[in-house]
Structures are given as C-alpha cells and as structure tokens.
C-alpha positions in Angstrom: 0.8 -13.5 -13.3 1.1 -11.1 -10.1 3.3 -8.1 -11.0 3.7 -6.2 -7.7 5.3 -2.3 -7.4 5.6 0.6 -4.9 4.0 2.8 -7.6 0.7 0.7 -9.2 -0.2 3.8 -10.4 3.0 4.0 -12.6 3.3 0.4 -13.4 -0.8 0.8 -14.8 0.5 3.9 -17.2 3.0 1.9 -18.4 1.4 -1.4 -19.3 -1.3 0.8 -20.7 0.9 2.3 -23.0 2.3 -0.6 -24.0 -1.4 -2.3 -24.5 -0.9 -4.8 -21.7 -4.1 -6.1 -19.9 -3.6 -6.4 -16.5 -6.6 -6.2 -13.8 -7.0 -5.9 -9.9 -6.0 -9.1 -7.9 -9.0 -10.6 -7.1 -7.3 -10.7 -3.1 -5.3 -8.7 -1.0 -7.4 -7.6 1.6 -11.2 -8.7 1.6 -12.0 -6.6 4.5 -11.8 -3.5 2.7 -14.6 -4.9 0.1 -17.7 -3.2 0.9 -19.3 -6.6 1.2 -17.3 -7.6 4.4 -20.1 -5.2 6.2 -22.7 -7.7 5.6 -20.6 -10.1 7.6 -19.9 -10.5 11.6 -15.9 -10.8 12.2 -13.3 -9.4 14.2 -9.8 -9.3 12.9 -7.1 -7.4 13.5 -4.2 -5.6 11.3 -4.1 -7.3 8.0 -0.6 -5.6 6.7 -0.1 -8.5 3.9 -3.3 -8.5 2.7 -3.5 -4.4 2.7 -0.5 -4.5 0.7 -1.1 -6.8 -2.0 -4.6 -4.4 -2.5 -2.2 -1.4 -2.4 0.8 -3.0 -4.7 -0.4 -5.8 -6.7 -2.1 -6.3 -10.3 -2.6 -9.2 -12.5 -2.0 -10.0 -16.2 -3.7 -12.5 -17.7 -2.2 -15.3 -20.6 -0.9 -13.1 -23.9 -0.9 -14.6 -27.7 2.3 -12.8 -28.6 5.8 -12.1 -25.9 5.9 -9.4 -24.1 9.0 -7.3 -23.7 9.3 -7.0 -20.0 12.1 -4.1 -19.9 9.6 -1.8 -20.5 9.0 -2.3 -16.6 12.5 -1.6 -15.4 12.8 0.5 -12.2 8.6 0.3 -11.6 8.0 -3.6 -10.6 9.7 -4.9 -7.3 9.6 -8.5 -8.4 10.9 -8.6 -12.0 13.6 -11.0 -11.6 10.7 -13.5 -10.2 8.5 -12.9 -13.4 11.7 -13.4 -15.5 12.6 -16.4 -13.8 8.5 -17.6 -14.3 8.1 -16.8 -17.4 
C-alpha cells in the first residue's frame, strides 16, 4: 500500500513507533537516482514524480490489523486506504 503525507518524516516516527514496516517507493522520480547519470536523456520538470519521492512510502502485507487512527492528521490519503483496505 502507498501511504502518501506532507510530513514523511512524521508519518515514519509514527509507524515506527507503532512497529509498522513501511519502505521507500520503489518510484517517484528516477532521475534523482544516481544511476540516471550513466544514462543520455533530456527531460524536463518531473513535479509528479518529485513528489511521490518527497511524500510517498510503502507498507508491505501485515499478519495481524492494523489500527490506522494512529495516522490521523499525518497521511493525506487516509480515507483511500480505508476504503482499500
């Protein structure tokens, strides 16, 4: 599942806390991946892409529920995960 929030930083402390997995999307914007060097391209503003690297995270499949209040007031697309999930 993608959780995105203004504040990753937050959302990461609290998840952490709660003992929630979550890792980096494996997305957002490639260009800002040292490997796009290696690479000829041109390409202009990538705002999507820059802000699903700045906002986004990813939590993988859990054995047990998880109470999602604990995120109330950090993620921006809650009532899409509840509706999901």
């Amino acid at each position: 599942m993608t959780m995105f929030a203004d504040d990753i930083a937050a959302l990461r402390l609290q998840l952490d806390a709660r003992d929630i997995e979550h890792r980096s999307v494996i997305s957002g914007n490639f260009l800002r991946h040292p490997v796009s060097n290696h690479y000829q391209y041109t390409a202009g503003p990538m705002p999507n892409a820059d802000y699903v690297s700045d906002h986004a995270l990813m939590i993988g499949n859990h054995a047990y529920p998880i109470d999602w209040s604990c995120l109330d007031g950090i993620t921006s697309r809650r009532s899409q995960i509840e509706t999901a999930a």
